[in-house]
C-alpha positions as CSV (number, residue, x, y, z in Angstrom):
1,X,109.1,107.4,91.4
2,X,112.5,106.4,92.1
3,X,115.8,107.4,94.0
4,X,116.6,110.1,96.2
5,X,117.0,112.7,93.6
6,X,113.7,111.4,92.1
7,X,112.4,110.9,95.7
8,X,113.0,114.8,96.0
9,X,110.9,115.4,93.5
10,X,108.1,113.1,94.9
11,X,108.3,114.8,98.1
12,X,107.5,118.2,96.6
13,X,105.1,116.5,93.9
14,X,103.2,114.8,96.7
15,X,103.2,116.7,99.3
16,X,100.2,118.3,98.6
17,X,98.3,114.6,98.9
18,X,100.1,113.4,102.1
19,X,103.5,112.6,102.0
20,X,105.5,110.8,98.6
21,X,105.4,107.8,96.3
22,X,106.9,104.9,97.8
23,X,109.4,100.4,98.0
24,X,107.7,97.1,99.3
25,X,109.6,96.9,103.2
26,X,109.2,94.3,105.7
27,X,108.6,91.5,103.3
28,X,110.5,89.2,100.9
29,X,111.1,88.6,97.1
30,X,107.6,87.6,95.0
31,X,109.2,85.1,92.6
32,X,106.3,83.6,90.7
33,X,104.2,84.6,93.4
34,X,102.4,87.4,91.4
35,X,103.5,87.3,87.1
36,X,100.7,89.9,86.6
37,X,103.0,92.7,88.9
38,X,105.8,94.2,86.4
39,X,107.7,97.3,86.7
40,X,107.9,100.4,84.5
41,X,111.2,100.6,83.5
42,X,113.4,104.0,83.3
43,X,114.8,105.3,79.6
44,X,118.5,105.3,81.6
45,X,119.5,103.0,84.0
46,X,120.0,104.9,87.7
47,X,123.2,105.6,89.2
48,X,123.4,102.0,90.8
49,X,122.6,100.3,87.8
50,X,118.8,99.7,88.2
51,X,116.0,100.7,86.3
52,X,112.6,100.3,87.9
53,X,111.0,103.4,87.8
54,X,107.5,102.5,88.8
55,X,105.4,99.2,89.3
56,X,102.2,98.1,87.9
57,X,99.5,95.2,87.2
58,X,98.7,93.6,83.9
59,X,94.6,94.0,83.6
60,X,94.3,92.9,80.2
61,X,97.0,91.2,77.5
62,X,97.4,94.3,76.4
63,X,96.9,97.0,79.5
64,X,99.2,97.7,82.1
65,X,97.8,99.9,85.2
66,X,100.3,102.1,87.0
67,X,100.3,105.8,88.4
68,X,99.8,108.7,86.6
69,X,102.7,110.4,88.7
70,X,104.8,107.7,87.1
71,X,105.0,109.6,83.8
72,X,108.7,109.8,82.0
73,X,107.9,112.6,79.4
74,X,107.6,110.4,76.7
75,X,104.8,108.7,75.1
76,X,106.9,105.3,74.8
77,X,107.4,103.1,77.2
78,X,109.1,99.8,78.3
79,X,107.5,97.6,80.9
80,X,108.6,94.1,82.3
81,X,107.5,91.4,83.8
82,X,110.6,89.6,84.8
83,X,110.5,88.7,89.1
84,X,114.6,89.6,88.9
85,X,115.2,92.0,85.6
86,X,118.8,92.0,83.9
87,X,118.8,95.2,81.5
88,X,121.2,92.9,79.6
89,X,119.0,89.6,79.6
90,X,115.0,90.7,80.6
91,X,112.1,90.6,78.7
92,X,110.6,93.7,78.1
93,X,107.5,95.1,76.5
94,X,106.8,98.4,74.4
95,X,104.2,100.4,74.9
96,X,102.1,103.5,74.8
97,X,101.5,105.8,77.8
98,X,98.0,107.2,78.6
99,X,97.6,109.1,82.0
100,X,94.4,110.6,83.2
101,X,94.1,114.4,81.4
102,X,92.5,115.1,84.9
103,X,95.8,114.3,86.9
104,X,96.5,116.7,89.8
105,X,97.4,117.3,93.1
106,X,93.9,117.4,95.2
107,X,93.7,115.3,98.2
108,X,89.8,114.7,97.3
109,X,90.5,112.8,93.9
110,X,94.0,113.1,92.9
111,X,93.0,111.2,89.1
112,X,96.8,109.9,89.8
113,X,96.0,106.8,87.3
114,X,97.9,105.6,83.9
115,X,97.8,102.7,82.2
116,X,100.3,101.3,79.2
117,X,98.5,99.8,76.2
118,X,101.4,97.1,74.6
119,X,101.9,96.8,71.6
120,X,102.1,93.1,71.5
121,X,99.5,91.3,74.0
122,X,101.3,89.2,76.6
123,X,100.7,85.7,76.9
124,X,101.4,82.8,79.8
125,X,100.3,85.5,82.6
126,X,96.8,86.0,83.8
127,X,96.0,89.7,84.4
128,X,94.8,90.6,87.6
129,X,91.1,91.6,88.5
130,X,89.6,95.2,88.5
131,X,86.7,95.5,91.6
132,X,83.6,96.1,91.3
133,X,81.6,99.5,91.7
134,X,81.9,100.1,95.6
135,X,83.1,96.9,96.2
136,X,85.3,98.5,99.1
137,X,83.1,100.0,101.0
138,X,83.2,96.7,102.8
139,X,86.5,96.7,104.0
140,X,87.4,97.0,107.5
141,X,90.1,97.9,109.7
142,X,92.1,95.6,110.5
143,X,91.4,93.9,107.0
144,X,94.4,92.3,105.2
145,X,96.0,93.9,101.9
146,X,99.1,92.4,99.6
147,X,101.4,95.2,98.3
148,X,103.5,94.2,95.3
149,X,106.0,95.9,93.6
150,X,109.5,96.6,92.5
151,X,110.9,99.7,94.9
152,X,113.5,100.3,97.5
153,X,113.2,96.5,99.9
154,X,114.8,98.4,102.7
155,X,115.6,102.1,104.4
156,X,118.6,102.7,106.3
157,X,119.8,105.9,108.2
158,X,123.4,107.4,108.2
159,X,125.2,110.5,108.3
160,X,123.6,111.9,105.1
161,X,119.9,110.7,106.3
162,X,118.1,108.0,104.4
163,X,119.3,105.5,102.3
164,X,116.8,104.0,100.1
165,X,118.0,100.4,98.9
166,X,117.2,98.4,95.7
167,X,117.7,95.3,94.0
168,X,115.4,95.3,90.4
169,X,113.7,92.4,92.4
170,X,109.6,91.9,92.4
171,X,108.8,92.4,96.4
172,X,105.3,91.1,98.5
173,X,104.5,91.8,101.5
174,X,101.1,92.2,103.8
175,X,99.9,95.0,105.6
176,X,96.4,96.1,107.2
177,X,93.5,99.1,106.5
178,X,93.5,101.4,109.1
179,X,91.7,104.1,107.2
180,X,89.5,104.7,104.0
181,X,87.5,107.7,102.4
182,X,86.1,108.0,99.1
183,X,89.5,108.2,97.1
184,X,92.0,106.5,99.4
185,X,92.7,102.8,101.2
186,X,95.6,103.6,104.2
187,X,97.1,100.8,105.5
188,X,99.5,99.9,108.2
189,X,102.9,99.1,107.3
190,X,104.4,99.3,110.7
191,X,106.7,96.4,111.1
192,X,106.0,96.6,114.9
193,X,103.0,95.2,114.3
194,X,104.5,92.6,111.6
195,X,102.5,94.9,108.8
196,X,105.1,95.4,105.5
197,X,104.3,97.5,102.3
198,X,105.1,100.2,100.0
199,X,108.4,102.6,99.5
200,X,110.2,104.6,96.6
201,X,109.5,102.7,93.5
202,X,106.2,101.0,94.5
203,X,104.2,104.0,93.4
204,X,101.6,102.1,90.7
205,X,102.0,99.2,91.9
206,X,98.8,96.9,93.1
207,X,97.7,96.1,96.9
208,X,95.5,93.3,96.4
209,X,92.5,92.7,98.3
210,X,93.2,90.2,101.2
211,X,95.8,88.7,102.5
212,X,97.7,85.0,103.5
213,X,95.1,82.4,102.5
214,X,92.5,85.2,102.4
215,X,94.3,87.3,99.6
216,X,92.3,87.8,95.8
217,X,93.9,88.7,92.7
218,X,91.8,92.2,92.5
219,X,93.7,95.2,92.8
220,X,92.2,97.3,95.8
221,X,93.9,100.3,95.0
222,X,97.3,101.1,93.5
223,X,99.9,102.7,95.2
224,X,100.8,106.4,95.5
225,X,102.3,107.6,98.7
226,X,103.2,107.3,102.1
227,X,105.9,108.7,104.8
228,X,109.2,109.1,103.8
229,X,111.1,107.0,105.6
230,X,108.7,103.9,104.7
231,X,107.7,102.7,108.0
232,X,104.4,104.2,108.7
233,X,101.2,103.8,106.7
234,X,100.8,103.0,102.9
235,X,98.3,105.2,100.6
236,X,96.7,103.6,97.7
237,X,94.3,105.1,95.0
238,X,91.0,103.2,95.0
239,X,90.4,101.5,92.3
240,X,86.6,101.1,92.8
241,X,85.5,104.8,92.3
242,X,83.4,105.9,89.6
243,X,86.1,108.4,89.2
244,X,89.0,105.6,88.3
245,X,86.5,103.3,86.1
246,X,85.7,106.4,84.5
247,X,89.3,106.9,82.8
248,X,89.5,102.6,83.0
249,X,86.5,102.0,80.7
250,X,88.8,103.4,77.5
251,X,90.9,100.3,78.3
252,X,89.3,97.9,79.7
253,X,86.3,95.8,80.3
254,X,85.1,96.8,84.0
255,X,83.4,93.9,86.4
């Protein structure tokens, strides 16, 4: 989800999981660092101009995962996969938008998955990889994760409270687990410790399993929430459950 009116909405939407969706913070722009990351672009461009609604990973030529939360009321979607979009200039992508029927609000197994089947299959970018069945289980904490996306790159306060800050630019940066259970990765995104991740905006966007020279191109878990101010801890939907390959296997081929 995006902006503070939009951000409003994710409060209330999200509070019953643990806080809202979220903006990559403490790190820098992607470029070609990650193609296969694009962004889920609004039907009207926000008040300042830019249109990211949601991120997302290509996991086939013709699939695009993101969050079901993500949904715009309409079964037609645009997507991009442009590191710096221009609404004047990008390169966009139609598609069809299929969220999980089993979408709620339950902090067990929130079913907060989508995906966008394009029309037209996109070639020159290699999508990214699914994980296997309980691959996760391994992870540790203290274990690297790469959070991409398209959301607010910084949070300032003033009088009014937060101010959420974009730029229709593809974000990385690194952060670390700090918690798991069966539906959920948490990781730190405390810039205190030199962790970055997720904000307004990020929500359905990939952290990829590893980090630096340790960092894969499978997508962990995709994100969902986190606390509002963007400083604190990142919450991504496993990708790994039996519960997200279930909706998955309509799409895609599963590892």
């Amino acid at each position: 989800m995006r902006k503070l009116v939009t951000a409003v909405a994710g409060v209330l939407a999200a509070a019953a999981i643990t806080g809202v969706a979220f903006a990559i913070t403490n790190g820098g722009p992607d470029g070609n660092g990650h193609p296969e990351v694009g962004a889920l672009l609004a039907q009207h461009a926000f008040s300042d101009g830019t249109w990211e609604e949601c991120s997302g990973t290509l996991i086939s030529p013709t699939v695009f995962l993101t969050a079901a939360h993500c949904d715009e009321g309409v079964s037609r979607v645009a997507v991009t996969f442009d590191s710096s979009y221009d609404s004047a200039t990008g390169k966009t992508y139609l598609g069809t938008w299929h969220a999980d029927p089993r979408f709620n609000q339950a902090q067990g197994d929130p079913h907060d998955i989508a995906v966008v089947v394009l029309d037209k299959a996109v070639k020159g970018i290699t999508p990214a990889r699914l994980p296997k069945l309980g691959q996760l289980d391994s992870l540790k904490v203290g274990d690297g994760i790469t959070a991409v996306g398209y959301g607010a790159q910084s949070v300032t306060m003033g009088a009014g409270g937060a101010n959420f800050h974009y730029a229709d630019i593809r974000y990385v940066a690194t952060g670390s687990v700090n918690a798991m259970n069966a539906a959920w990765i948490r990781a730190s995104m405390n810039p205190a410790t030199g962790d970055g991740g997720t904000c307004y905006g990020d929500s359905g966007g990939p952290n990829f399993l590893g980090a630096g020279a340790g960092e894969t191109n499978i997508v962990a878990g995709t994100t969902i929430t986190g606390d509002f101010v963007c400083r604190a801890t990142n919450v991504d939907y496993r990708m790994d459950t039996e519960s997200a390959r279930s909706f998955l296997a309509d799409y895609v081929t599963l590892p």
